[in-house]
C-alpha positions as CSV (number, residue, x, y, z in Angstrom):
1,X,5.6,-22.7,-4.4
2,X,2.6,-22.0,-1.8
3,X,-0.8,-21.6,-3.2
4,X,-4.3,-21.1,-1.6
5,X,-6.8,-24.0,-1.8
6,X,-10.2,-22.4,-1.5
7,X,-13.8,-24.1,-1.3
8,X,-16.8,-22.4,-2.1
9,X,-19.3,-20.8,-1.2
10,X,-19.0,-19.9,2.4
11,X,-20.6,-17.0,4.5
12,X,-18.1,-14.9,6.0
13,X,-19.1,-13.9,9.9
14,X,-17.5,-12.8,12.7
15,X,-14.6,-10.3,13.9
16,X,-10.7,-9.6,13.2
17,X,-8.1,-7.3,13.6
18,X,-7.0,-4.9,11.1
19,X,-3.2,-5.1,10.9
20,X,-0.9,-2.2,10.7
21,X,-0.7,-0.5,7.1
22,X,2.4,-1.9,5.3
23,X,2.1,1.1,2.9
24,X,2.8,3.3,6.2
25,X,4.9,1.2,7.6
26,X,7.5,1.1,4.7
27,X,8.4,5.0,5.3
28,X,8.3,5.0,8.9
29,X,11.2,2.0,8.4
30,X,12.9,4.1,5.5
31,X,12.9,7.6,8.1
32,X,14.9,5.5,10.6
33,X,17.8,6.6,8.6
34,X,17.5,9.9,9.5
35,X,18.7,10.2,13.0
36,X,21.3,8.2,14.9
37,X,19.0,7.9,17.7
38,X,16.3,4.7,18.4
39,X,12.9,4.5,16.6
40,X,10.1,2.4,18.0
41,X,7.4,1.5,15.3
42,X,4.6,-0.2,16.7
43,X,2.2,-2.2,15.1
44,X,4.5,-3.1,12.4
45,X,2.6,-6.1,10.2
46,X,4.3,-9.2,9.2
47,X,4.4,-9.2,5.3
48,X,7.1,-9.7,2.8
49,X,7.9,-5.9,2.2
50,X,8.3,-5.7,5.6
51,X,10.6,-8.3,5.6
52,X,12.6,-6.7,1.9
53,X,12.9,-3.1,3.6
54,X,14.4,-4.6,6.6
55,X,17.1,-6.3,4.7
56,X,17.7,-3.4,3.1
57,X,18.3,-1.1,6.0
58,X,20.4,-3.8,7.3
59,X,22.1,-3.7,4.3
60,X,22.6,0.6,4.8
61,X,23.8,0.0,8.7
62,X,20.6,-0.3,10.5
63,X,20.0,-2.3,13.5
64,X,16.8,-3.7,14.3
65,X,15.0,-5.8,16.6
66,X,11.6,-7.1,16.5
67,X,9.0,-8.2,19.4
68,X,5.6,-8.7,19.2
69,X,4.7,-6.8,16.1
70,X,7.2,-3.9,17.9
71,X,10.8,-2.9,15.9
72,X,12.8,-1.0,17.4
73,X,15.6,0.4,14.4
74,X,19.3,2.1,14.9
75,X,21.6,3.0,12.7
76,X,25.0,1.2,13.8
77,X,28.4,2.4,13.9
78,X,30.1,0.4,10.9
79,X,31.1,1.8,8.2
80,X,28.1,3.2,6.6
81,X,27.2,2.0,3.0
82,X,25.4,4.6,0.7
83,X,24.1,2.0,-1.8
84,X,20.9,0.0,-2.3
85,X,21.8,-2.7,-4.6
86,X,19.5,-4.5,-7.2
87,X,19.2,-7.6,-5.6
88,X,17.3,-5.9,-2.7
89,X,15.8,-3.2,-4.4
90,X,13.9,-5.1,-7.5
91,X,11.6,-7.1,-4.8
92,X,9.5,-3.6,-4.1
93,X,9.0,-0.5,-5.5
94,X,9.1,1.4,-2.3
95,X,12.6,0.8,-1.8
96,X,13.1,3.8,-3.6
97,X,12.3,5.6,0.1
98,X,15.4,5.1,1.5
99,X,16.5,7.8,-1.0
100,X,15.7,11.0,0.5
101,X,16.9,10.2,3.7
102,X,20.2,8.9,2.5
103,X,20.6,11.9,1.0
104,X,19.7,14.2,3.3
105,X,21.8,12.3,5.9
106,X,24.5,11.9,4.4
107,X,24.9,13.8,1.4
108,X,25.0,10.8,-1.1
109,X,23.2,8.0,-2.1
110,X,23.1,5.2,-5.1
111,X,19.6,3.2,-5.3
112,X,18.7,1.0,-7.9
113,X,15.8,1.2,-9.9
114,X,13.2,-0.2,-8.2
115,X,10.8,-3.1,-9.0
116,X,7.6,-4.4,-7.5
117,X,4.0,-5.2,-8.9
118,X,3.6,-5.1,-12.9
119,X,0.6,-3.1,-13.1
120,X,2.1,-0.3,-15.1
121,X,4.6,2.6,-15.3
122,X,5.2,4.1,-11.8
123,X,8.8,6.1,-12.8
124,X,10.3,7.6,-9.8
125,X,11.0,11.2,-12.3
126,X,9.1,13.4,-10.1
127,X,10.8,12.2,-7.0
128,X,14.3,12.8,-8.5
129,X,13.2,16.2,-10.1
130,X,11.6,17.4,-6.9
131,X,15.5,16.2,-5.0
132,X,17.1,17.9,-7.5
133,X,14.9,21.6,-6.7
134,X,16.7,21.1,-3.5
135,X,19.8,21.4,-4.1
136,X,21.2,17.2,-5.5
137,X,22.7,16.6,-8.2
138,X,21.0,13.5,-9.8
139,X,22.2,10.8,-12.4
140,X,20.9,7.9,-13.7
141,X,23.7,5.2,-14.6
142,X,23.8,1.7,-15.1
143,X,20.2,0.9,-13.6
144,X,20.7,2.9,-10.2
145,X,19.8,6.3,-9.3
146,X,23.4,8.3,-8.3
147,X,23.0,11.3,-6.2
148,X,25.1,13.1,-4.0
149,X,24.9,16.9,-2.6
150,X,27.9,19.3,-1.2
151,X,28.0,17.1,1.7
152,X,26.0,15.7,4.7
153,X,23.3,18.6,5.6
154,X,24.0,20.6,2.7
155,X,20.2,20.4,0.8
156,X,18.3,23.5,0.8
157,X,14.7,24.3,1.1
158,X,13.2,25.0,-2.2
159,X,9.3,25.5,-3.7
160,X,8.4,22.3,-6.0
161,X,5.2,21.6,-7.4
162,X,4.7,17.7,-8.3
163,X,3.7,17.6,-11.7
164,X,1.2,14.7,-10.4
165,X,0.6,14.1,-7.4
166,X,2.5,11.0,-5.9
167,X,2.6,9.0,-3.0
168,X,5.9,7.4,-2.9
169,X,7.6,11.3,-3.9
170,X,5.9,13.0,-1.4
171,X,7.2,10.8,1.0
172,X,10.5,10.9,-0.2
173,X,10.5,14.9,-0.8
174,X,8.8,15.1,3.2
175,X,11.7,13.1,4.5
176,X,14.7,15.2,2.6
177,X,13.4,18.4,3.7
178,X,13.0,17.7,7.1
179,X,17.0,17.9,7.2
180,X,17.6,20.5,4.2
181,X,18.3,24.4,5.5
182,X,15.6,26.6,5.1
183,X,12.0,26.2,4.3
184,X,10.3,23.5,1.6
185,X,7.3,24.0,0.1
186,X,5.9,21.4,-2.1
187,X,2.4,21.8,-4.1
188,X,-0.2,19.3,-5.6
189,X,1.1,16.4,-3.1
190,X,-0.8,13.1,-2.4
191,X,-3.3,13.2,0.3
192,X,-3.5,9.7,1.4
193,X,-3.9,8.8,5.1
194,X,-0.4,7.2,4.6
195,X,1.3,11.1,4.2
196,X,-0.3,12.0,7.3
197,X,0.9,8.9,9.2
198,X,4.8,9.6,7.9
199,X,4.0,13.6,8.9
200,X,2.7,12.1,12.2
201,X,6.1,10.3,13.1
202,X,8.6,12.9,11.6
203,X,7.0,15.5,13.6
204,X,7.1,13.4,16.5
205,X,11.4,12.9,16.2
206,X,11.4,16.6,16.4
207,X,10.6,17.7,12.4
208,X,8.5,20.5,12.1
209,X,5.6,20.1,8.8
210,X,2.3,21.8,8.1
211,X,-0.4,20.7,6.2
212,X,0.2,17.0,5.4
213,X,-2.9,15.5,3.9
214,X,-3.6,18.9,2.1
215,X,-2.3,19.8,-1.5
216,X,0.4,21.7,-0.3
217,X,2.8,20.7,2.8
218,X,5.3,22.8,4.4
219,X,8.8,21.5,5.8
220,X,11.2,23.9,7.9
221,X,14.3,22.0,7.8
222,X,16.3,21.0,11.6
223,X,19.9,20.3,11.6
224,X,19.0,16.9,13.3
225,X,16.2,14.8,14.2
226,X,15.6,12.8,17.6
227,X,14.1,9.3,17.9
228,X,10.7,8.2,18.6
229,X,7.5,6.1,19.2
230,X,5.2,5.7,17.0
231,X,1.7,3.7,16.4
232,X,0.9,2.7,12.7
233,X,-2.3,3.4,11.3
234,X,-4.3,0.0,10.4
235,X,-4.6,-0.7,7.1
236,X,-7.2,0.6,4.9
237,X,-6.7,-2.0,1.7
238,X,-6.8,-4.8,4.0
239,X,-9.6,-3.5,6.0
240,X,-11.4,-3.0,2.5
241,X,-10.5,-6.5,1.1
242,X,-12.1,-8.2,3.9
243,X,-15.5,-5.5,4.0
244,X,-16.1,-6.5,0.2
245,X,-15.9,-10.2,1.2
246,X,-18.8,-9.5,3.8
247,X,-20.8,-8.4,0.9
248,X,-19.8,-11.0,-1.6
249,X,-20.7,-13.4,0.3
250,X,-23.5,-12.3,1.9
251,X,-21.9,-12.6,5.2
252,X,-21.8,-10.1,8.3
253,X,-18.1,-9.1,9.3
254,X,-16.8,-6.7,12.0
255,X,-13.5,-5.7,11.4
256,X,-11.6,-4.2,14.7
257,X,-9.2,-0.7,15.0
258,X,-10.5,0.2,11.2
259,X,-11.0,4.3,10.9
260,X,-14.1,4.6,8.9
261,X,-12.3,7.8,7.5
262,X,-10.1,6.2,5.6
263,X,-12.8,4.7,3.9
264,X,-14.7,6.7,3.1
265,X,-15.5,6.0,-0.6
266,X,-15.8,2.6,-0.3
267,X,-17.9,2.6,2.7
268,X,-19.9,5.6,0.3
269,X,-20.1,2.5,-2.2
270,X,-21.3,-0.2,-0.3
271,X,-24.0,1.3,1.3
272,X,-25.3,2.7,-2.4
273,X,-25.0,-1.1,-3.8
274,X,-27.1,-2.1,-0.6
275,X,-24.9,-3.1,2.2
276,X,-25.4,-2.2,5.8
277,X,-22.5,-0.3,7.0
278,X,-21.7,0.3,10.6
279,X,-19.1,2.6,12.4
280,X,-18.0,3.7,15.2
281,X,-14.8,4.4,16.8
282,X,-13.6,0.8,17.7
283,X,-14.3,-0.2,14.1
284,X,-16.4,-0.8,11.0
285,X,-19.4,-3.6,10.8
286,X,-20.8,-4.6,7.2
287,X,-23.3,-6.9,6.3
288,X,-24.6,-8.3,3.7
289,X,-27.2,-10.6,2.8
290,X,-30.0,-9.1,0.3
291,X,-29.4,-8.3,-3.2
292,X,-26.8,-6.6,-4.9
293,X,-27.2,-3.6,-6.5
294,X,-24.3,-3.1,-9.4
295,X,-22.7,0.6,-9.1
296,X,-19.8,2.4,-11.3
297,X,-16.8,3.1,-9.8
298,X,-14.1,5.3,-10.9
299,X,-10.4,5.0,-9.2
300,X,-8.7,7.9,-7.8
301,X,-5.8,9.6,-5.6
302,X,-7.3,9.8,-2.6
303,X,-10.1,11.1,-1.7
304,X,-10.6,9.4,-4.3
305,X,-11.9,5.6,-4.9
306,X,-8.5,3.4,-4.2
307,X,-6.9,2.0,-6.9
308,X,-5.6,-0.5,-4.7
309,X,-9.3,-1.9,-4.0
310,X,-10.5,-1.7,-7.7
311,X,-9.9,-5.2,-8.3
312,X,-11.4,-6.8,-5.3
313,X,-14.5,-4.3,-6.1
314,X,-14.7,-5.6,-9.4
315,X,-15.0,-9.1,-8.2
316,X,-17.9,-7.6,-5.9
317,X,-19.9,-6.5,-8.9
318,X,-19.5,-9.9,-10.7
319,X,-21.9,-10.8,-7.9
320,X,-24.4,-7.7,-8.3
321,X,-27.5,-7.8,-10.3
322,X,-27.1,-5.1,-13.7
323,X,-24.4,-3.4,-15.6
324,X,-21.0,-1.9,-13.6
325,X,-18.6,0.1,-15.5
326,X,-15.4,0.4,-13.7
327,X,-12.7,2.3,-14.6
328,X,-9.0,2.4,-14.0
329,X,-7.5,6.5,-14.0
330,X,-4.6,5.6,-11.9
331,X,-2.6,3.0,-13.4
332,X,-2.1,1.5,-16.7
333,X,-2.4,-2.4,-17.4
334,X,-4.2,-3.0,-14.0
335,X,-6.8,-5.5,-15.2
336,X,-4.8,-8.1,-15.7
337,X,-7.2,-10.4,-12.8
338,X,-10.3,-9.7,-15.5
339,X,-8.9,-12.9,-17.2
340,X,-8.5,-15.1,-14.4
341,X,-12.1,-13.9,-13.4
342,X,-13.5,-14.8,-16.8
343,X,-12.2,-18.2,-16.5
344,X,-14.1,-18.7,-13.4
345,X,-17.5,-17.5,-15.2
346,X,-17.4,-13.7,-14.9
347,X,-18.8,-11.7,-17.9
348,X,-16.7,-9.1,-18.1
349,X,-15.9,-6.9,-21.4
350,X,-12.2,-4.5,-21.7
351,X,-12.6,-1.8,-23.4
352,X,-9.6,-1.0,-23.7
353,X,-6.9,-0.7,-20.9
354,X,-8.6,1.5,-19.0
355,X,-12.7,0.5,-18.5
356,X,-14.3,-2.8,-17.9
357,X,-17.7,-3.4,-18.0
358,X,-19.3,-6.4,-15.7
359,X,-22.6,-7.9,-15.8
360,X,-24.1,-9.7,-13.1
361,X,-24.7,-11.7,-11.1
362,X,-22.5,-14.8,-12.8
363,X,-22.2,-17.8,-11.1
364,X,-18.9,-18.7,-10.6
365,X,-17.1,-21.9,-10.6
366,X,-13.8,-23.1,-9.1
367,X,-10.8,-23.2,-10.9
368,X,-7.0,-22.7,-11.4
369,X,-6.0,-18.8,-11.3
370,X,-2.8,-17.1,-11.4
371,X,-2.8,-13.9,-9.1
372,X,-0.6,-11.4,-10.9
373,X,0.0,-8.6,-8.6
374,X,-1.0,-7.8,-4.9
375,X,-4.1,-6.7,-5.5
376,X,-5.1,-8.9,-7.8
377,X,-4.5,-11.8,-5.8
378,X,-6.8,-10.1,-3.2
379,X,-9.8,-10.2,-6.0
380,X,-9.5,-14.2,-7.1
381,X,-9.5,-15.0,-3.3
382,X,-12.7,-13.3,-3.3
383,X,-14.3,-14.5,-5.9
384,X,-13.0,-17.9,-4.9
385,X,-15.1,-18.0,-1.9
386,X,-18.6,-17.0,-3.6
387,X,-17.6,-20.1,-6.2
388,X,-19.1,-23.3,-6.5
389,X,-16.1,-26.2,-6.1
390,X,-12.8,-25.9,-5.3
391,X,-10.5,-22.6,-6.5
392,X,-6.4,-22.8,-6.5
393,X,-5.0,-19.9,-6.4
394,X,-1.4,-19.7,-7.6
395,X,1.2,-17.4,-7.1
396,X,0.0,-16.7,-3.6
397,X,3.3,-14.6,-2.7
398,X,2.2,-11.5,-4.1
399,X,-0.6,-11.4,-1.3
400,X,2.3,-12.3,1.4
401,X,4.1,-9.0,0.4
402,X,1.1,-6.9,1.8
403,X,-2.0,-8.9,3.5
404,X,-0.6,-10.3,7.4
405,X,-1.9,-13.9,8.0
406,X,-4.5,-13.9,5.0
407,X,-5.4,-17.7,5.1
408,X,-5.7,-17.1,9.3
409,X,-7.9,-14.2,9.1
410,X,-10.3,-16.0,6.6
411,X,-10.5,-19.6,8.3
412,X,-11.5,-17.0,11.8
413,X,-14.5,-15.8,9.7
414,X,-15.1,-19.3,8.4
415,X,-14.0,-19.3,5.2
416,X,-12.6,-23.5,4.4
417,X,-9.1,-22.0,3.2
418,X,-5.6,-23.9,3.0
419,X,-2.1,-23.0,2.7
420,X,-0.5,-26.1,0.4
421,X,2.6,-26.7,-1.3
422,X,2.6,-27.7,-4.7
C-alpha cells in the first residue's frame, strides 16, 4: 500500500496548474448516457473516480477513449445493460449519477447503493423522491435502487422542491428532465459552480435549462439530445488545498487557470487571517510569510465556506496565533483528521461532532497518520509540511480518488515529498 513520506518544514513557491474539477467531471461522464451521439470532455483529471466512473459506463455500454487529459465517450451498440452493480458502485458515491440518465434514456435502471468517503450520512432519498415527482416508480431491494418508468422517454416534467439542497440530486434531477416531456421545475437546488458546469454542457448537446447556480432551475424536456465539446472547470478544492499550503507555510504560490470566483470565501478568509491574495484572470497568487491571524469558520452549501476545504483550513489555524472555532453544518462525523492532528502536536478540543476549537500556533512534529477520507488526507499532508522531522502519511489512496499528481505538484513548489511502498 502507497503512502506519502513527507519532511518538514519547507516553504512552498512557485507556480502549477490547477487540474480539471473531478466533482464536475463525474456528471459530465455520467450525461454521456444520454445521447447516442460522441461527447468530448476536455480537461478531464487523472484520479481514481475518474478511473471508477469509467469502468462503470463501460460496464452500461459506453465507449471511451482517452488522449491527453481529452475523453471522448459513446454509447456502443451491444446489448445495453441497465444495472450498476456493487462491486463498481461501493468505490464512490457519485456513481449514483448514472441514475437519472439511465432512466430517462431508457426507461429503467437498477444502481446499487452507493459508497465513497465515511464522513457521514449522505442518503440519495431526495434524489429518488425528486425521480419519483417525475413520473418513476422507485424501489429499494436487496441493496440497489430499482426503477423503471412506462418506457424509454416516458418521464414527465413535474415541480419538486429539494427538501435540502443537494449537489449530487440536483444533478441527477437536471439530467432526467432534460429528456422527460414537458417542463421541470425544481426549487432550493445546490448552487455550486459544479451545477453550472453540468448546465454548461447539457445545454451545449442541445438541452434547454434556466437558472442553474440559482435556487430554482428550469428544464424544458427534448425528445433527444446531440453530442458535444466541452471544457471542465478547474478545480476549486484542489486550487484551495494548495492556496492554504502557501500560508501554512509561509510560502508564496501562484496557482494557474483558478477562477477566483469560485473562491470566493476562502480567498474572503485568507486575506482576513493576513494573507496577500492576488487575482486576476489567468489565476490566483497567495502569499504568506507574516503572522497568522486565527479566524472562525463556519462550513456551508455554497456560497457558503466549503466543506470540502474545512479540514485543510483547520490544519491552517493550528499554525495561527489565538483561538479558532470551526464548525462543521454540512456533514456529520467529518473531524475524524482532528486525531491524527493531535498526535502531531495540535491543540485541538471537539465539542461535540460538530465544533472544534484550535489554539495556536502548535509546533508540530512528524509522525505516522492515517488519512481517513479525501479531504482529510489533504489536511495531514499539510500539516506534514509545516512539521519538524519526517511525517508518513498512510492510506494515501483516498487523496488519489480526487487530487491529480499530488506528490508532482508539491515537489514543483519544493516541497521534499515521496511516493513509497510499504
Amino acid at each position: 500500500m502507497d503512502l506519502f513520506r513527507i519532511r518538514g518544514p519547507v516553504r512552498l513557491a512557485g507556480t502549477i496548474a490547477a487540474s480539471g474539477a473531478k466533482n464536475a467531471a463525474l456528471p459530465a461522464l455520467a450525461a454521456s448516457l444520454l445521447s447516442d451521439e460522441p461527447l468530448t470532455l476536455r480537461r478531464v483529471p487523472a484520479v481514481r473516480d475518474i478511473r471508477s466512473m469509467l469502468e462503470l459506463l463501460e460496464y452500461l455500454d459506453v465507449v471511451s477513449e482517452s488522449q491527453n487529459g481529452t475523453l471522448t465517450l459513446r454509447v456502443g451498440g451491444s446489448a445495453r445493460s441497465d444495472e450498476a452493480p456493487y462491486d463498481l458502485v461501493r468505490k464512490m458515491r457519485a456513481s449514483a449519477l448514472v441514475l437519472g440518465p439511465l432512466l430517462a434514456r431508457r426507461g429503467h435502471a437498477r444502481v446499487s447503493l452507493p459508497g465513497g468517503c465515511a464522513i457521514g450520512v449522505r442518503p440519495i432519498d431526495l434524489h429518488l423522491a425528486g425521480l419519483e415527482a417525475l413520473g418513476a416508480e422507485v424501489r429499494l431491494e436487496g441493496g440497489y435502487v430499482a426503477a423503471k418508468t412506462a418506457g424509454p422517454g416516458s418521464l414527465r416534467g413535474a415541480r419538486y422542491r429539494f427538501a435540502k439542497p443537494t449537489v449530487g440530486g440536483t444533478e441527477n434531477l437536471m439530467m432526467a428532465a432534460t429528456l422527460a416531456r414537458g417542463t421541470t421545475v425544481l426549487e432550493n437546488c445546490a448552487r455550486e459552480p459544479e451545477i453550472v458546469d453540468l448546465a454548461r454542457l447539457l445545454t451545449s448537446m442541445g438541452a434547454a435549462i434556466d437558472g442553474a447556480g440559482g435556487d430554482t432551475v428550469v428544464i424544458e424536456g427534448r425528445e433527444r439530445l446531440g453530442g458535444a465539446s466541452h471544457s471542465v472547470i478547474p478545480d476549486r478544492i484542489e486550487v484551495g488545498t494548495y492556496l492554504i499550503g502557501a500560508v501554512m507555510t509561509g510560502g508564496d504560490v501562484t496557482v494557474e487557470g483558478a477562477r477566483p470566483a469560485d473562491l470566493a470565501p476562502l480567498l474572503q478568509k485568507l486575506d482576513e487571517i493576513g494573507a496577500r491574495v492576488d487575482t486576476g484572470e489567468d489565476g490566483i497568487r497567495v502569499h504568506g510569510g507574516g503572522e497568522i491571524r486565527a479566524c472562525d469558520v463556519a462550513t456551508a452549501p455554497h456560497p457558503g465556506f466549503p466543506t470540502d476545504l474545512q479540514a485543510q483550513y483547520m490544519a491552517l489555524m493550528t499554525q495561527a496565533a489565538g483561538v479558532s472555532r470551526v464548525s462543521e453544518t454540512v456533514f456529520e462525523n467529518r473531524f475524524q483528521h482532528v486525531p491524527e492532528l493531535v498526535r502531531m502536536g495540535a491543540e485541538i478540543h471537539l465539542d461535540g461532532s460538530s465544533v472544534a476549537t484550535v489554539h495556536g500556533p502548535s509546533r508540530l512534529s512528524g509522525a505516522r497518520v492515517m488519512a481517513t477520507d479525501l479531504r482529510a488526507s489533504a489536511c495531514l499532508v499539510l500539516a506534514a509540511l509545516t512539521a519538524r522531522s519526517e511525517t508518513r502519511v498512510l492510506r494515501i489512496y483516498h487523496l488519489d480518488r480526487g487530487y491529480e499528481e499530488m506528490e508532482s505538484k508539491l515537489q514543483q513548489l519544493g516541497a521534499r515529498v515521496d511516493r513509497i511502498s510499504e
